[in-house]
Z-matrix of the N, CA and C atoms (Angstrom, degrees):
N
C 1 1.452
C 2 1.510 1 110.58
N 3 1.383 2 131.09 1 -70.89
C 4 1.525 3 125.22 2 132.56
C 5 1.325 4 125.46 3 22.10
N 6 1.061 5 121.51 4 -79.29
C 7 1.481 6 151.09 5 173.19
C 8 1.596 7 119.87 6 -42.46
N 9 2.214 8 98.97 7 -57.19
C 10 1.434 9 92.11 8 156.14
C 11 1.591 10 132.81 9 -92.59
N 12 1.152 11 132.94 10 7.37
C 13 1.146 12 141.38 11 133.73
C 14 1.368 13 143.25 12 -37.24
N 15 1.577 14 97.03 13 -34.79
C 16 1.568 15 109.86 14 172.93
C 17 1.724 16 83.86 15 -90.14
N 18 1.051 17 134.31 16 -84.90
C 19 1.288 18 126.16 17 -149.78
C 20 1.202 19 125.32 18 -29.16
N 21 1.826 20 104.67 19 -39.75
C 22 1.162 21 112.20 20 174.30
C 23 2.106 22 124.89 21 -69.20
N 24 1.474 23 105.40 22 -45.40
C 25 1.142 24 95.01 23 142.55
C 26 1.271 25 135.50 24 -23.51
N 27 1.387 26 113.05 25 -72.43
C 28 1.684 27 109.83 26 179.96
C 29 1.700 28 123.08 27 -55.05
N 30 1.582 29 111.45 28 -18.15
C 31 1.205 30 99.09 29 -176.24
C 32 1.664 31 118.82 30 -79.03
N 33 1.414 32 84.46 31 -22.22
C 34 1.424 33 100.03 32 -162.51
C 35 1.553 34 113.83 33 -74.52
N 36 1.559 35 108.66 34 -37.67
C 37 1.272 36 130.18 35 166.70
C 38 1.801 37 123.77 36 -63.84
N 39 1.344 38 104.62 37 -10.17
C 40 1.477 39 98.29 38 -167.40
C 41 1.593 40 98.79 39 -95.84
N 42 1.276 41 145.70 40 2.82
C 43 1.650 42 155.32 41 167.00
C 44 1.088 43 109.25 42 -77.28
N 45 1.636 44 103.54 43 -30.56
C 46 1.836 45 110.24 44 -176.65
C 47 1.409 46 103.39 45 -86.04
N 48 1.506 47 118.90 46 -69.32
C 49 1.476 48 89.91 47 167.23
C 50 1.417 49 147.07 48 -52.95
N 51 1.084 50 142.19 49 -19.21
C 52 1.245 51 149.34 50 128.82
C 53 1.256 52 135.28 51 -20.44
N 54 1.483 53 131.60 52 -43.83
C 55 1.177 54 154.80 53 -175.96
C 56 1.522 55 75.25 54 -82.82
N 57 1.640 56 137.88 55 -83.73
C 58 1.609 57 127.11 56 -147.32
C 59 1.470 58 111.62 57 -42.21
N 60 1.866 59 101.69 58 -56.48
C 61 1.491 60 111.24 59 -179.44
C 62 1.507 61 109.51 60 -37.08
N 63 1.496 62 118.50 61 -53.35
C 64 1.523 63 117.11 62 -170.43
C 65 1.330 64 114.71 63 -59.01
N 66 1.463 65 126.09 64 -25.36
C 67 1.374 66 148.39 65 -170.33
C 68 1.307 67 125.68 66 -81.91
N 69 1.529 68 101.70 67 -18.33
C 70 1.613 69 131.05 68 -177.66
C 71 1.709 70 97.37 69 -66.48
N 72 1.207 71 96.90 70 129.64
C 73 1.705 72 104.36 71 173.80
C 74 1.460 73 95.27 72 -54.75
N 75 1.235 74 109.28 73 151.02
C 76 1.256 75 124.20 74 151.60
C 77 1.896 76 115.07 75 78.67
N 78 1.291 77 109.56 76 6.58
C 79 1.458 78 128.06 77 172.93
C 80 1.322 79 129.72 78 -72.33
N 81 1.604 80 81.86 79 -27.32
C 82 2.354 81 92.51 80 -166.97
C 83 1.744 82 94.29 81 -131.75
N 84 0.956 83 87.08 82 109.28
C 85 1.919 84 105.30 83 -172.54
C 86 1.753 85 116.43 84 -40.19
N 87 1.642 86 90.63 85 -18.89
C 88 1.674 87 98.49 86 -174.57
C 89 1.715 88 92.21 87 -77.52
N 90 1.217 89 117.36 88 -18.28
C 91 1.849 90 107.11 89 -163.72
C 92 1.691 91 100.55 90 -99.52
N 93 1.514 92 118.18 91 -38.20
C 94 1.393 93 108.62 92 -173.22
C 95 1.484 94 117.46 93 -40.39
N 96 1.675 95 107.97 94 157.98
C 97 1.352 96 105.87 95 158.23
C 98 1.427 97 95.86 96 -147.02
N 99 1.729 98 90.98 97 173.82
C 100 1.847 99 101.60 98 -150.81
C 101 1.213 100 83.61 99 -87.35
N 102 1.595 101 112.55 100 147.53
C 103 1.524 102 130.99 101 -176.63
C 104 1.791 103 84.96 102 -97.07
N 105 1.672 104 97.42 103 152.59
C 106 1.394 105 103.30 104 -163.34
C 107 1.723 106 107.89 105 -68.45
N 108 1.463 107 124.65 106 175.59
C 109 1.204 108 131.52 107 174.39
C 110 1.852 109 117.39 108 46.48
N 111 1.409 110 102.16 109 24.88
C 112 1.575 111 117.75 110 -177.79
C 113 1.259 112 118.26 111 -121.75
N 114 1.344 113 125.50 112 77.57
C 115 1.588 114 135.75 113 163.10
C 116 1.728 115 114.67 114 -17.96
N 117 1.483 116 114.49 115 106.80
C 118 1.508 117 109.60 116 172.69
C 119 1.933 118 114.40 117 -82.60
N 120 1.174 119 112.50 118 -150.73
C 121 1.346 120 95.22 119 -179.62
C 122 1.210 121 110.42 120 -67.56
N 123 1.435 122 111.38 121 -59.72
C 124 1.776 123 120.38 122 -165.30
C 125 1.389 124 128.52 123 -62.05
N 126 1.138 125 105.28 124 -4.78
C 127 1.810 126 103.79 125 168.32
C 128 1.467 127 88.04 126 158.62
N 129 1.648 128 99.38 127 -154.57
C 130 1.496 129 113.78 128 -175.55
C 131 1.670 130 99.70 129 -96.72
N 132 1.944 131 96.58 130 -165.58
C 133 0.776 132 94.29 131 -177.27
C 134 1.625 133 119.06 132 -77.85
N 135 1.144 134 119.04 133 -34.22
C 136 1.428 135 122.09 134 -166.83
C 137 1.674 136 135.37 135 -107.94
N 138 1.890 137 70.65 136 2.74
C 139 2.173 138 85.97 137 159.41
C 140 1.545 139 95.24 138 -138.75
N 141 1.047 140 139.81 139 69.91
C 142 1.585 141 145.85 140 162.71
C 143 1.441 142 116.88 141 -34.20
N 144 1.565 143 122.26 142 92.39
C 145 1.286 144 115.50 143 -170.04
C 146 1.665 145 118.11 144 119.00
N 147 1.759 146 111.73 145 -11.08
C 148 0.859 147 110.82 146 176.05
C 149 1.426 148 115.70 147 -90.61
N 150 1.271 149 108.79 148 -49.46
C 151 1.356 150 139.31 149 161.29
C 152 1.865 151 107.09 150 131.67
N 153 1.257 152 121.43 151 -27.67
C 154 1.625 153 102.79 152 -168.37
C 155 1.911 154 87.32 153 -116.30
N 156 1.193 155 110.07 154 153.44
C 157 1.285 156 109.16 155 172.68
C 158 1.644 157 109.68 156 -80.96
N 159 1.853 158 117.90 157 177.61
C 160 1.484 159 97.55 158 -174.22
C 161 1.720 160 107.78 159 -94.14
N 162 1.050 161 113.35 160 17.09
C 163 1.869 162 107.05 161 163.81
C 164 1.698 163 93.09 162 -69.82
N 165 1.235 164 124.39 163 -50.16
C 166 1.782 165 136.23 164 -130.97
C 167 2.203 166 78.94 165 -81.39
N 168 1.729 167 103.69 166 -37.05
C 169 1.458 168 87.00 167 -156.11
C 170 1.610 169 121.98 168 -90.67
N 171 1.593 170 79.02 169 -17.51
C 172 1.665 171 110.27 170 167.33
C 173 1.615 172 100.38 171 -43.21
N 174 1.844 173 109.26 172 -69.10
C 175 1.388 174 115.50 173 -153.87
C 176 1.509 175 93.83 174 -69.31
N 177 1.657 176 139.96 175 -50.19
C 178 1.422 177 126.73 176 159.59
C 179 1.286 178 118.78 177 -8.47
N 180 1.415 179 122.36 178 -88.18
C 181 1.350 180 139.44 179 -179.32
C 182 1.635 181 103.09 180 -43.37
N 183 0.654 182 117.94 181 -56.61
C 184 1.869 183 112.69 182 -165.28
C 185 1.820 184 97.83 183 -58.67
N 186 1.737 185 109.99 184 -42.75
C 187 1.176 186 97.49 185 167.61
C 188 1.526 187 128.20 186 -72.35
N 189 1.145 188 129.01 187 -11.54
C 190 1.418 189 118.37 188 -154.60
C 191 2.027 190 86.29 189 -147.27
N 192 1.194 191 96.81 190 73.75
C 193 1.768 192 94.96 191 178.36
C 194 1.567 193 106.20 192 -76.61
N 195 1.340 194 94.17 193 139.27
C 196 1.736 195 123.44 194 171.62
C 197 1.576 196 102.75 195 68.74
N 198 1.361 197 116.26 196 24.50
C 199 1.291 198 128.45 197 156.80
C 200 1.600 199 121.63 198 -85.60
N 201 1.357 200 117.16 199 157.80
C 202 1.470 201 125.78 200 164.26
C 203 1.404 202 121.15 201 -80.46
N 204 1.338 203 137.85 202 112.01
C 205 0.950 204 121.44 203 178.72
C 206 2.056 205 118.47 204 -107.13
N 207 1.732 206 88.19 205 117.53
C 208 1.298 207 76.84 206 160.83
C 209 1.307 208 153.77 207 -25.20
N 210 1.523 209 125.86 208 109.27
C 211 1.006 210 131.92 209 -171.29
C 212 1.554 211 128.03 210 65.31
N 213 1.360 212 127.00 211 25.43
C 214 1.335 213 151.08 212 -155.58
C 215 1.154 214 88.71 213 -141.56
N 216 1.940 215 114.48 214 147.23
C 217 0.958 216 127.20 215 -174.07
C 218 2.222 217 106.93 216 -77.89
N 219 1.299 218 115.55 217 153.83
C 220 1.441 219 131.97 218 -175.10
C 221 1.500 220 104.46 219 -80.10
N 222 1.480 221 123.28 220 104.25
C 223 1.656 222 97.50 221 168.16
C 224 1.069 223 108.55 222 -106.39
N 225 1.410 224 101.65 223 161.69
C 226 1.529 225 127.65 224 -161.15
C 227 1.723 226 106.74 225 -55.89
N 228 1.678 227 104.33 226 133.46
C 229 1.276 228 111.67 227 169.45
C 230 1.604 229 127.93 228 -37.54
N 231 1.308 230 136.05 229 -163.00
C 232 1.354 231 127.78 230 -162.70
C 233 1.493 232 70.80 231 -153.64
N 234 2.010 233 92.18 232 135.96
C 235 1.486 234 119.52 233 -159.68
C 236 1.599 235 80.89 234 -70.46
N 237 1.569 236 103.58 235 150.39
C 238 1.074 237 132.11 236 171.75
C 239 1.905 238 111.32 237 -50.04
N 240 1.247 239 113.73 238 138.89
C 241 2.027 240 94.90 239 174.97
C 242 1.332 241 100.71 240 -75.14
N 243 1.667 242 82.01 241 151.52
C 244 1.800 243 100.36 242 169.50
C 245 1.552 244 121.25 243 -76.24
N 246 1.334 245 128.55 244 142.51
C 247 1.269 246 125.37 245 -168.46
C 248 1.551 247 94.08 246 -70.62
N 249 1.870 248 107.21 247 173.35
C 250 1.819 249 104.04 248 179.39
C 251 1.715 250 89.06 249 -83.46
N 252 1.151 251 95.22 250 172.94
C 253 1.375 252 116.00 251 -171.31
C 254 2.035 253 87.88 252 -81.64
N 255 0.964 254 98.45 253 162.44
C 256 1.622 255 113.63 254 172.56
C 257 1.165 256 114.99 255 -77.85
N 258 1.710 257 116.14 256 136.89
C 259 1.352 258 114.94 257 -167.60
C 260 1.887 259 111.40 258 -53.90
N 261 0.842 260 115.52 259 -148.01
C 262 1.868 261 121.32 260 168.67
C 263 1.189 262 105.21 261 -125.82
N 264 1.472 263 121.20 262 148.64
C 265 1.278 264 123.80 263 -162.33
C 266 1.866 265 99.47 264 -71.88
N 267 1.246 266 99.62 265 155.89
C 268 1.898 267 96.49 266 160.60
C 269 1.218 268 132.21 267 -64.14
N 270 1.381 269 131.61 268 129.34
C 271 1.420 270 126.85 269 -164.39
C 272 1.565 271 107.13 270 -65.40
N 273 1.558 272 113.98 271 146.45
C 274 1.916 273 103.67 272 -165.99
C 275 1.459 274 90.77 273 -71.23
N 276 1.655 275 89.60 274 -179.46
C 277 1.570 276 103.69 275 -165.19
C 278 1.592 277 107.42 276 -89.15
N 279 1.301 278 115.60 277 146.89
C 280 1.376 279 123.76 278 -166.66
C 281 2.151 280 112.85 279 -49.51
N 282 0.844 281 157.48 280 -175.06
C 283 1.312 282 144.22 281 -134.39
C 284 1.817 283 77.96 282 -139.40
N 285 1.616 284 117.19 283 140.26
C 286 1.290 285 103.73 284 170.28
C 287 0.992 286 114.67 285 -105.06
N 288 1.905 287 110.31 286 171.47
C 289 1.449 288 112.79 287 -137.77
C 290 1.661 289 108.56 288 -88.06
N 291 0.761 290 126.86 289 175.94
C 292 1.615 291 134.53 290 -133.76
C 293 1.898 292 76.91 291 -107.48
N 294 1.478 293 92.81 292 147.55
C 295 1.920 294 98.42 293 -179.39
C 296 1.490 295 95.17 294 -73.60
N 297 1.059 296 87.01 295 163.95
C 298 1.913 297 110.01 296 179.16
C 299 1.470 298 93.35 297 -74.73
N 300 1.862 299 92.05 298 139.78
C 301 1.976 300 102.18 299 177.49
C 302 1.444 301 109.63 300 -91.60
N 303 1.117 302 103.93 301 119.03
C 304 1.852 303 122.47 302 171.06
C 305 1.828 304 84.80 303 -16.70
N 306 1.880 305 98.93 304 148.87
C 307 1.242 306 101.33 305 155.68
C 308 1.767 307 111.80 306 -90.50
N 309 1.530 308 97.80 307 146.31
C 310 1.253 309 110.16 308 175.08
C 311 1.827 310 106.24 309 83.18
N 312 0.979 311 103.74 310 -158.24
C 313 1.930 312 120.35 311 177.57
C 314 1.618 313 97.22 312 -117.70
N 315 1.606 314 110.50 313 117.93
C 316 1.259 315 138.10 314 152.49
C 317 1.490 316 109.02 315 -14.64
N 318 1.484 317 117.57 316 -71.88
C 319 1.190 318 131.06 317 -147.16
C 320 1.936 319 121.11 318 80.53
N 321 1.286 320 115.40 319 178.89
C 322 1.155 321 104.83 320 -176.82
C 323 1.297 322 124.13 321 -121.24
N 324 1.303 323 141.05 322 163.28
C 325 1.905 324 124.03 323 -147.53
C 326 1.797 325 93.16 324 -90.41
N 327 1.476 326 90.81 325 150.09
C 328 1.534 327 110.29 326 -179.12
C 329 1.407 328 102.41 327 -56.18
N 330 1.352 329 95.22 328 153.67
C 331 1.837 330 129.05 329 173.61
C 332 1.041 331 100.43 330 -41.79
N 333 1.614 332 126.45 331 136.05
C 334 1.463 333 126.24 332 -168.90
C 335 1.928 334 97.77 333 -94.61
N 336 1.562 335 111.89 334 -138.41
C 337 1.713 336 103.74 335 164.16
C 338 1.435 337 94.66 336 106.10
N 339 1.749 338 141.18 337 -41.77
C 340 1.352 339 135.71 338 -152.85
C 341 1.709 340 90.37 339 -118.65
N 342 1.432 341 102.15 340 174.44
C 343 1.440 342 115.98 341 -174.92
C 344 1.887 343 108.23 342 -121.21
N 345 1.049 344 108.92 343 12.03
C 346 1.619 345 114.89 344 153.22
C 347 1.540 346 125.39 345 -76.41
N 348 1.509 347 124.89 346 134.92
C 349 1.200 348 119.78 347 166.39
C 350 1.449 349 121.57 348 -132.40
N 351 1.041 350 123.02 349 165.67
C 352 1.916 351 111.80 350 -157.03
C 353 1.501 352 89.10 351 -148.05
N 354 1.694 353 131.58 352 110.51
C 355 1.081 354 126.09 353 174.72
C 356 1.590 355 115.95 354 -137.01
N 357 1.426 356 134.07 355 165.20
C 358 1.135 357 122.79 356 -164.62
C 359 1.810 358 102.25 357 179.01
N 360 1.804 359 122.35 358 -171.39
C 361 1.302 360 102.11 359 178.25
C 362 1.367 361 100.31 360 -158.47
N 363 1.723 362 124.18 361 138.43
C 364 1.393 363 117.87 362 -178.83
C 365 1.491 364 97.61 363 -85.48
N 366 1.478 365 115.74 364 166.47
C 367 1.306 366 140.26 365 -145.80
C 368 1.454 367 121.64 366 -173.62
N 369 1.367 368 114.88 367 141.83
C 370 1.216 369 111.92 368 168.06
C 371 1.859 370 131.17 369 -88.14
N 372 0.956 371 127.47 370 129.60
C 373 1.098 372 109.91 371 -147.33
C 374 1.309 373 105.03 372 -95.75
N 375 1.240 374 128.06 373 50.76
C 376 1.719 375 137.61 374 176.82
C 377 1.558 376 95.84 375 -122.45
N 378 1.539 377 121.76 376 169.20
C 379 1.300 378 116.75 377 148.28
C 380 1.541 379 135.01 378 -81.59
N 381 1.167 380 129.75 379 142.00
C 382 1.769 381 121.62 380 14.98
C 383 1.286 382 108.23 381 -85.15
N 384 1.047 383 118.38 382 39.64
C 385 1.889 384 113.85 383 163.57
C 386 1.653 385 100.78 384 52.67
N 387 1.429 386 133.90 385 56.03
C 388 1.633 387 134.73 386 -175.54
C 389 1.459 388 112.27 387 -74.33
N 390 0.957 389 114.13 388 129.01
C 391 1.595 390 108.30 389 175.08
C 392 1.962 391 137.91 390 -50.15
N 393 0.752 392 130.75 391 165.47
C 394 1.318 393 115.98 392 -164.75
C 395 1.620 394 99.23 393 -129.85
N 396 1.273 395 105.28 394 112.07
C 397 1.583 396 113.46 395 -164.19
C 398 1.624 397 108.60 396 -100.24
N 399 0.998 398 111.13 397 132.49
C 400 2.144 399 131.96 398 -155.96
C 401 0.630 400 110.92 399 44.43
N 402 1.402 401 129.32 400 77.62
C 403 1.228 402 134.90 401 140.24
C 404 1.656 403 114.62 402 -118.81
N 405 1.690 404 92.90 403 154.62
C 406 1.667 405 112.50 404 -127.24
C 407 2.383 406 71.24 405 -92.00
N 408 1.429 407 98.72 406 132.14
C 409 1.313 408 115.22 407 159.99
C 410 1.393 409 114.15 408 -142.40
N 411 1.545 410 118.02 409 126.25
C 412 1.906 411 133.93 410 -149.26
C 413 1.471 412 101.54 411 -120.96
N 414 0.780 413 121.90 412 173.62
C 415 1.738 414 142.63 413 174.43
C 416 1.362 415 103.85 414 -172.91
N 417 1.290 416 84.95 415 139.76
C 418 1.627 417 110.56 416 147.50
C 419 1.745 418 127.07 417 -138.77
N 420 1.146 419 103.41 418 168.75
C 421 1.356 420 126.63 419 -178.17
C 422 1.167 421 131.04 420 141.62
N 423 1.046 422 144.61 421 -155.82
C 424 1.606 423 140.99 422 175.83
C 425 1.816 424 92.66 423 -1.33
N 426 1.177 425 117.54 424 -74.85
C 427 1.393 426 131.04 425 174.99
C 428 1.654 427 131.73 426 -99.30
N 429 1.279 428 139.24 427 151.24
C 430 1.407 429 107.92 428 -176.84
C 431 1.539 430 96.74 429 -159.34
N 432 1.611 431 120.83 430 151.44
C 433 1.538 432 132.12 431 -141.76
C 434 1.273 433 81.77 432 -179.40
N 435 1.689 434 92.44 433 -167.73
C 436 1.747 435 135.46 434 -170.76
C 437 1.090 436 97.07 435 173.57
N 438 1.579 437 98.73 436 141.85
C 439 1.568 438 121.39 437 171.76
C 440 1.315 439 93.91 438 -136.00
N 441 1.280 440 104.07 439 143.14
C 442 1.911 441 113.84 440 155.53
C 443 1.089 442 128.41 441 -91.30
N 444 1.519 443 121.20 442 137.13
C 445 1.891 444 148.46 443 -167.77
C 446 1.659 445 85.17 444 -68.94
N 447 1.700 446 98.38 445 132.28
C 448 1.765 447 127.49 446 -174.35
C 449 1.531 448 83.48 447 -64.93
N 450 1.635 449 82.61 448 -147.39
C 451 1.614 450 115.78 449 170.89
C 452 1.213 451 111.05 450 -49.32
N 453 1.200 452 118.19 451 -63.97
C 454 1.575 453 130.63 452 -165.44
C 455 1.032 454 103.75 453 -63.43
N 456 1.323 455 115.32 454 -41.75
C 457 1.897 456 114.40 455 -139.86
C 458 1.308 457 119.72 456 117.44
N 459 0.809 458 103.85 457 -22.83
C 460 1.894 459 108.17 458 179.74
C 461 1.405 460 125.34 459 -53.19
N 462 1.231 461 138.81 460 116.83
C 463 1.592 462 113.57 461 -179.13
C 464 2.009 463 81.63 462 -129.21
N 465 1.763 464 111.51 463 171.18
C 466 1.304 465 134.68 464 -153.98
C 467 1.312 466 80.96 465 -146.67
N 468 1.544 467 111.79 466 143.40
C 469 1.250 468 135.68 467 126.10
C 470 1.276 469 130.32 468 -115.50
N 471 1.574 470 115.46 469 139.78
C 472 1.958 471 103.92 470 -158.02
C 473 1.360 472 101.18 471 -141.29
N 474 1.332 473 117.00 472 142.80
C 475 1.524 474 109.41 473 159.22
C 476 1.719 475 103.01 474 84.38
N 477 1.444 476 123.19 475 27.77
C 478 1.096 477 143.03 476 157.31
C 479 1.643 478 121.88 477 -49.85
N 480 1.377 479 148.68 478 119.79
C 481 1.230 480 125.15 479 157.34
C 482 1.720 481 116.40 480 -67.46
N 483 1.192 482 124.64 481 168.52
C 484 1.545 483 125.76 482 -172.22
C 485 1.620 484 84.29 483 -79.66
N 486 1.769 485 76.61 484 166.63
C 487 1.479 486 97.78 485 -161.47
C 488 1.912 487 121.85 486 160.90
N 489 1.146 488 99.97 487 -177.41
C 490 1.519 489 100.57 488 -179.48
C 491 1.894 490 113.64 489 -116.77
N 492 1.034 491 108.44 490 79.38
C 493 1.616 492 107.02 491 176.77
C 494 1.405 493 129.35 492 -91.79
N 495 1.031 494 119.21 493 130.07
C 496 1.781 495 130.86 494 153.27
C 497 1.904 496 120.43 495 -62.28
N 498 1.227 497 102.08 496 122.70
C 499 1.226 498 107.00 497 -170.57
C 500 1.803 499 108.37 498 -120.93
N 501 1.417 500 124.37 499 113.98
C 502 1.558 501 122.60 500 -160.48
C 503 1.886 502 86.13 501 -138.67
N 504 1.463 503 89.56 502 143.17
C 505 1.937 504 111.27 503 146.24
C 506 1.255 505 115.07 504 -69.56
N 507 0.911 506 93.91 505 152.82
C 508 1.767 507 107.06 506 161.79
C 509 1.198 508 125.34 507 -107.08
N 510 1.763 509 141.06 508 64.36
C 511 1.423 510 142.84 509 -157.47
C 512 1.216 511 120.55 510 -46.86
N 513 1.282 512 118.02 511 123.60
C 514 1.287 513 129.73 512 174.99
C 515 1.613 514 112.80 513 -72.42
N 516 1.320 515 127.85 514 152.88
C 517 1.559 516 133.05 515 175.57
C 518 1.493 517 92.23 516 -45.09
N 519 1.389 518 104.60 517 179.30
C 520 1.382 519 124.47 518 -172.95
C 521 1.645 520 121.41 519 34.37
N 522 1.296 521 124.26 520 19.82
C 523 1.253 522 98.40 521 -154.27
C 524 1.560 523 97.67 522 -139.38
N 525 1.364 524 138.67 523 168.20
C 526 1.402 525 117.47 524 171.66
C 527 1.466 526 104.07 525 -148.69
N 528 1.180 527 117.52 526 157.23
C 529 1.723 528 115.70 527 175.29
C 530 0.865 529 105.01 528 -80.30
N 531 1.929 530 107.57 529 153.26
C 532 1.610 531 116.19 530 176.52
C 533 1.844 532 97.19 531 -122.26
N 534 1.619 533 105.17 532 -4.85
C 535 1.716 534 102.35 533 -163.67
C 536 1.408 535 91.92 534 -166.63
N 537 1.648 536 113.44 535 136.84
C 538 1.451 537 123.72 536 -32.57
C 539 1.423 538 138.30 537 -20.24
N 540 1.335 539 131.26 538 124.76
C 541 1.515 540 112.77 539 144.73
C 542 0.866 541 153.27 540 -96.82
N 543 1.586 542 114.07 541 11.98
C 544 1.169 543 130.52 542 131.80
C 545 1.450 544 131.92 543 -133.76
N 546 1.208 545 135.77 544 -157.99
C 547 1.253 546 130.97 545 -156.14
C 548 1.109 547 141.05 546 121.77
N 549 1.504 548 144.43 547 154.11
C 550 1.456 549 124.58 548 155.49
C 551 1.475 550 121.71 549 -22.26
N 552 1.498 551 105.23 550 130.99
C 553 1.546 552 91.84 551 158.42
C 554 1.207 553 150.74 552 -56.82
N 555 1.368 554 132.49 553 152.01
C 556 1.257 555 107.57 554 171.92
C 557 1.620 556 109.65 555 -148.27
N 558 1.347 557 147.31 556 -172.19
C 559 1.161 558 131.09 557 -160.47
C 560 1.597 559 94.98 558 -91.64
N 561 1.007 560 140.38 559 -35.91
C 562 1.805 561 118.04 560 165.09
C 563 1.281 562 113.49 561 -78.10
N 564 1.015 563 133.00 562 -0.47
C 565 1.977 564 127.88 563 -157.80
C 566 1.503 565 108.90 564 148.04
N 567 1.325 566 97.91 565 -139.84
C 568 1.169 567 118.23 566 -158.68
C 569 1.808 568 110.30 567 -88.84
N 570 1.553 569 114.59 568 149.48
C 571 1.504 570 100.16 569 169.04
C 572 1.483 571 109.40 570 -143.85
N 573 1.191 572 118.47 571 -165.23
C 574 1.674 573 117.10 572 175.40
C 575 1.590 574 105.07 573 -119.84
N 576 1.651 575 92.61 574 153.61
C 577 1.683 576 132.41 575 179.28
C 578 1.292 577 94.62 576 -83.88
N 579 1.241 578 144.59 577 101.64
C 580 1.444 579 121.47 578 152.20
C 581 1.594 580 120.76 579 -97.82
N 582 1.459 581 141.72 580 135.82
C 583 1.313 582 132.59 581 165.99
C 584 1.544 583 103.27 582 -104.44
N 585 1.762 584 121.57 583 125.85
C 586 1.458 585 100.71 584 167.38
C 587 1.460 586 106.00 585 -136.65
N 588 1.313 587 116.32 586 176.67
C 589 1.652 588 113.88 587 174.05
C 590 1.415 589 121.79 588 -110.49
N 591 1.059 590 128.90 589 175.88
C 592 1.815 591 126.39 590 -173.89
C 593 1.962 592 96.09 591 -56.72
N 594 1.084 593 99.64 592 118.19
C 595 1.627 594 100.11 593 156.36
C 596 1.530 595 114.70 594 100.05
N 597 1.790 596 105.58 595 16.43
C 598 1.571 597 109.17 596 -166.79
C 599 1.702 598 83.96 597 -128.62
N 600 1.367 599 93.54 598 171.22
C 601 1.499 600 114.82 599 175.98
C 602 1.803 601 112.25 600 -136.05
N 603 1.377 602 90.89 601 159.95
C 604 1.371 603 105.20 602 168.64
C 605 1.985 604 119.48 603 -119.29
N 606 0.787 605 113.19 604 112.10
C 607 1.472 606 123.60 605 -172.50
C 608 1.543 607 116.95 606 -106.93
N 609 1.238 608 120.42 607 148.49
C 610 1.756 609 136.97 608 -177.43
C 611 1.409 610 97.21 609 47.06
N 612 1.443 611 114.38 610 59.84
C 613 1.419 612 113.53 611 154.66
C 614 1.304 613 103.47 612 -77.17
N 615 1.269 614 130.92 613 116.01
C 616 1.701 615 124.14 614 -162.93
C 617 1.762 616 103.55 615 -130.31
N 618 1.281 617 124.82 616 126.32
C 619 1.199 618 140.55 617 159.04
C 620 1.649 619 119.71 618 -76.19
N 621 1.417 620 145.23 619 94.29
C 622 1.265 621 122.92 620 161.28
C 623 1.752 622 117.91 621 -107.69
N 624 1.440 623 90.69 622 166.24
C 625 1.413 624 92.73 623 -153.00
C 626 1.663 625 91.75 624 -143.50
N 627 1.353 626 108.26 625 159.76
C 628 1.675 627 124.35 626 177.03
C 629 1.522 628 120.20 627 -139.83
N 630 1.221 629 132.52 628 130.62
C 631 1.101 630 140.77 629 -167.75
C 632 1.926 631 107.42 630 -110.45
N 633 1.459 632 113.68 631 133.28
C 634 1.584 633 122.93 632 -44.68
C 635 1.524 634 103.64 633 -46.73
């Protein structure tokens, strides 16, 4: 009798313990909670999913610089360098210097009206033989003027009546004739005789010159 008394006891008692166990904090996974400073599976506490919290990735990184650290968040690369800026252009080149001014006043070209013309060009008399630009070349005769040699050197006389003219440079400082070598005089050297008639010309009346 004893015997079934206890048994029965035990049956009755084993629902009760059972029910407590289930009741026990921390038994049924839906009730636990994480006890503090205790990593669950999925990461830490304050990046869930990363796996190390940022004290754990901090101390990583400080050890292992410009490394990846497992399971720690990636920070962003370091902006690419900027190229140097481009030098500055070169300042342009200074303006060149202005031709030397005829000595004295030119004067102005003879009275036109005739159909003779008398033309020619001062020059330097080295190579490339460059022209010598304003400089004062005069005539006289029937009519009488000066015009000044262009770019080149070239100077024209036009619209002359026929006649007998003298044709001279006007020498600039520093400089001396080498051509004519002979001729009328003239106040640097040498010059030309010309005789012409209505409707003719005179061509390569030429002055050269050398500095000094």
């Amino acid at each position: 009798m004893n015997r079934v008394f206890v048994a029965l006891l035990a049956l009755v008692a084993t629902p009760v313990v059972a029910s407590v166990a289930q009741d026990r904090p921390g038994s049924d996974p839906r009730t636990l909670k994480p006890v503090s400073g205790v990593r669950g599976a999925s990461g830490s506490l304050d990046n869930p999913g990363l796996g190390h919290d940022a004290e754990h990735c901090a101390m990583r990184a400080e050890l292992h610089p410009g490394k990846v650290i497992n399971k720690c968040p990636v920070a962003d690369p370091p902006p690419p360098p900027q190229p140097p800026p481009p030098p500055p252009p070169p300042p342009p080149p200074p303006p060149p210097p202005p031709p030397p001014a005829p000595s004295g006043t030119c004067g102005s070209a003879p009275a036109g009206g005739g159909t003779v013309s008398i033309d020619g060009q001062v020059y330097v008399d080295a190579s490339p033989w460059p022209g010598l630009t304003d400089w004062c070349v005069q005539l006289s005769g029937p009519v009488s003027g000066a015009v000044a040699t262009d770019g080149s050197g070239n100077y024209h006389f036009t619209g002359l009546p026929a006649g007998t003219y003298t044709v001279c440079e006007v020498l600039q400082a520093n400089w001396h004739q080498t051509f004519p070598a002979d001729g009328p005089s003239c106040p640097g050297g040498f010059g030309y005789s010309i005789t012409l008639i209505d409707g003719s010309g005179a061509s390569f009346i030429d002055f050269a010159n050398l500095s000094p």
